[in-house]
C-alpha positions in Angstrom: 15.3 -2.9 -13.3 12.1 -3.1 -11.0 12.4 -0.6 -7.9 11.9 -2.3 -4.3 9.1 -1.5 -2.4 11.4 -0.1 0.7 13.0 2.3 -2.1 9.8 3.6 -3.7 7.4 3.7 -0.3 7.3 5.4 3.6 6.5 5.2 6.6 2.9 7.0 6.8 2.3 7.4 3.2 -1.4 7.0 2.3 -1.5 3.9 0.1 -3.9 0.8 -1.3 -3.4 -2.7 -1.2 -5.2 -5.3 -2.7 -5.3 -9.4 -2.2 -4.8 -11.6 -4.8 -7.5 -13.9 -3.4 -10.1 -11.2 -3.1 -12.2 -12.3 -6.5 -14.2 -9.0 -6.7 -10.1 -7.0 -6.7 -10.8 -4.4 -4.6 -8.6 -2.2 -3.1 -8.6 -1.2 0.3 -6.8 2.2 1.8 -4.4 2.0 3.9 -1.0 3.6 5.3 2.9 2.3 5.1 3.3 1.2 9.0 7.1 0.1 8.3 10.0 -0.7 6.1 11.1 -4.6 6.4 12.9 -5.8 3.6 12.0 -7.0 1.1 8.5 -5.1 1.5 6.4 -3.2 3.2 4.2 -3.7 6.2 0.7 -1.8 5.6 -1.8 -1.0 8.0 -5.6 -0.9 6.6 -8.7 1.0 8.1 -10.1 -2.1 10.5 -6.2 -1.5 12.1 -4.8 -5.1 10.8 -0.9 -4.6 9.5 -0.4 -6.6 5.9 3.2 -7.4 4.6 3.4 -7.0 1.2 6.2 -7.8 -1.4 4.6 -7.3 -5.0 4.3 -4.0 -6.6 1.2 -5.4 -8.6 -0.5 -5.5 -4.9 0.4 -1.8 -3.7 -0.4 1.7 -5.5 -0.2 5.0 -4.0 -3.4 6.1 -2.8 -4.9 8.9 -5.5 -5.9 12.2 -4.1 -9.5 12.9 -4.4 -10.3 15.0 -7.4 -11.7 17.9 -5.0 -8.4 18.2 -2.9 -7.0 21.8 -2.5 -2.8 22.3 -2.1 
C-alpha cells in the first residue's frame, strides 16, 4: 500500500515538484510549507505555494554531490 504524502513529507523539508503540463518536465526546488490532507502544500523559489497530491509530482530534493555532513 502506497504511503500518503502527509506520512512520508514535513514541514520545511527541501523538496521538487514538477507539473504535469510543463512539456519540457522540469523540476523545480522547493520546500514543504504544510501538511493538508490528502497532500502537501509546497512553496517554490519565486514564493508561490503549490498543493500537491501525487507522489509521481514530488521527490525529495537530492543533496548536491559536494555536500559535507
Amino acid at each position: 500500500m502506497a504511503r500518503r504524502l502527509i506520512d512520508q513529507y514535513r514541514p520545511g523539508q527541501v523538496v521538487e515538484i514538477h507539473f504535469a503540463a510543463d512539456p519540457a518536465g522540469h523540476w523545480r526546488p522547493g520546500r514543504v510549507a504544510r501538511l493538508d490532507f490528502p497532500g502537501v502544500w509546497v512553496e517554490t523559489e519565486d514564493g508561490r505555494q503549490w498543493f500537491v497530491t501525487n507522489q509521481r509530482h514530488i521527490r525529495p530534493r537530492p543533496l548536491p554531490k559536494d555536500y559535507a555532513v
